[in-house]
C-alpha positions as CSV (number, residue, x, y, z in Angstrom):
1,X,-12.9,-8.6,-2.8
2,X,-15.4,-9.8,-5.3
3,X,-15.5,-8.8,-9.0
4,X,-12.8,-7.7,-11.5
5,X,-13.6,-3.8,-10.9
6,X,-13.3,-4.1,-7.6
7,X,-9.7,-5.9,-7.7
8,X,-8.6,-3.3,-10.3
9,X,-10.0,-0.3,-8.1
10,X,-7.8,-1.7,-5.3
11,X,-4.9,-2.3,-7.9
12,X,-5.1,0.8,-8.8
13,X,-5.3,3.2,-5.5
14,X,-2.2,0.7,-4.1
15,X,-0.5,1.4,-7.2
16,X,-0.8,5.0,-6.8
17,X,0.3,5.4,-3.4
18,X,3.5,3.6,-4.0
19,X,4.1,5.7,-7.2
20,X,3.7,8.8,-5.0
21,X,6.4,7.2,-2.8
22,X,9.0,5.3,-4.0
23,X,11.0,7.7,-3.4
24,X,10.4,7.3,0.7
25,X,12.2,3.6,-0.1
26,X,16.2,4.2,-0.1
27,X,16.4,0.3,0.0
28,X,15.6,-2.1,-3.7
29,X,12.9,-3.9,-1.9
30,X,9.6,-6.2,-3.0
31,X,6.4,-5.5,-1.2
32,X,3.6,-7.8,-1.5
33,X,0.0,-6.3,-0.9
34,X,-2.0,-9.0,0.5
35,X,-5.9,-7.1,0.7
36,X,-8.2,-7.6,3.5
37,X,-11.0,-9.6,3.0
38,X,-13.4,-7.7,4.4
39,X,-12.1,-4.4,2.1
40,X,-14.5,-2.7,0.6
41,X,-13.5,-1.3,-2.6
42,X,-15.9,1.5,-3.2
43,X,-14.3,2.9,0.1
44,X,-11.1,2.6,-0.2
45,X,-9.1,5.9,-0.9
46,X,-5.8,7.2,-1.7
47,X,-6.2,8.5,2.2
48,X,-7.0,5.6,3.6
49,X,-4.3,3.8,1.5
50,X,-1.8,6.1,2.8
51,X,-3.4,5.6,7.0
52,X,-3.0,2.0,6.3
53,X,0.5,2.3,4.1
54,X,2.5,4.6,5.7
55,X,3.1,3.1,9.8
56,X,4.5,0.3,7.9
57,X,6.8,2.1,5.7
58,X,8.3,4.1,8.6
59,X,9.0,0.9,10.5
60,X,10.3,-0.8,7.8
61,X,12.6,2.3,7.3
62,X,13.4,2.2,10.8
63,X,14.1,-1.4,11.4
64,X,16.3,-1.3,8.2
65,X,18.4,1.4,9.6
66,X,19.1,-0.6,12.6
67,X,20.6,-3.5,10.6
């Protein structure tokens, strides 16, 4: 990840995508965003947040369902 900017660009796009979300989450539940090394901040997106975010969050749905 590198410098501050780049930790607060990636703060800030995975902050926003769970803003524009929360209410997907019917559940109280604590996520913790662990970034991949090898992320690039100057390329990560709200779009790309949401490719990466948003398989999880359905199986999490899903599998929470099923409990």
């Amino acid at each position: 990840m590198g410098n501050a900017v780049a930790r607060n660009r990636i703060k800030r796009v995975v902050r926003e995508y769970f803003r524009l979300h929360q209410y997907d989450f019917e559940l109280p539940l604590d996520i913790v965003v662990v970034p991949k090394r090898n992320l690039e901040a100057k390329q990560l997106t709200l779009a790309l947040a949401k490719e990466e975010f948003t398989p999880l969050l359905t199986r999490i749905r899903t599998e929470a369902a099923s409990s």
